[in-house]
N, C-alpha and C positions, 0 to 999 in steps of 0.2 A: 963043485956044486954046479949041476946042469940048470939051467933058468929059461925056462921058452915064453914070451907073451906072444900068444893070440891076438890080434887087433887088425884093426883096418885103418884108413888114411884119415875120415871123419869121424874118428870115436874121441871125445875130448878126455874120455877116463881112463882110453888105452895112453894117450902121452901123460896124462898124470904119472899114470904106471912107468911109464916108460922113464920117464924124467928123474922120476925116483930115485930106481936103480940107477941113473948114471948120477944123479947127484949124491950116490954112494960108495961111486966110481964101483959098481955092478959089473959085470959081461953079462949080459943076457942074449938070446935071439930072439931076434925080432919077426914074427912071421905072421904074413900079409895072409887075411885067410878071406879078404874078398877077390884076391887074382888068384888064392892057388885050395882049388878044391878039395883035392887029397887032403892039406891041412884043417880045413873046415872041416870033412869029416871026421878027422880023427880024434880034433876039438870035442866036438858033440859026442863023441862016443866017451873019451875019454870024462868028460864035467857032466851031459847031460844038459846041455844049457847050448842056446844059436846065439847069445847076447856074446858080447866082445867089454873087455876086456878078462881071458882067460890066463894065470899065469900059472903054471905048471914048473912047480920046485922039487930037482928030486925025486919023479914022480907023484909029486904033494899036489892037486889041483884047489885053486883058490879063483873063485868067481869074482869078477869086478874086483876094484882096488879097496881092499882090507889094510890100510896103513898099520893099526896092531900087532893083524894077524900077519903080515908081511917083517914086521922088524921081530915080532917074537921068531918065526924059522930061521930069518938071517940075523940073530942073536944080535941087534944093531940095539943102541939105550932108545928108548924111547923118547919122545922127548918133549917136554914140559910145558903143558897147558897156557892158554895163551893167557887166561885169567890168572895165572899163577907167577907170583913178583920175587925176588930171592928180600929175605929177610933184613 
């Protein structure tokens, strides 16, 4: 599984993202798309979006951090509502 995030140093939703995957013990790449412009463009081309955090699964592009939609592709449990107490 190829896994790239899109982010920059001041985005608090790219380390959400980022933190995620290692707290799934993930491999992702991490790329810096405010020092490296090639990447930035190819961001925007690829989502249509200049906003950060980008993660591209796969090919799969997924805007800003989708916690759902992120465990439903990496098949991870979801996991249980914080209002919700086990019986």
């Amino acid at each position: 599984m190829n896994i790239k995030v899109y982010s920059t140093p001041g985005c608090p939703w790219c380390n959400v993202a980022k933190d995620f995957f290692k707290s799934h013990d993930i491999d992702f790449e991490d790329i810096d798309v405010s020092v490296d412009q090639k990447a930035a463009e190819e961001m925007i081309k690829k989502s249509g979006q200049m906003g950060v955090p980008v993660i591209e699964i796969d090919n799969e592009i997924i805007v800003g951090f989708n916690k759902p939609v992120l465990e439903e592709i990496l098949g991870i449990n979801k996991t249980i509502n914080e209002g919700e107490k086990d019986a």
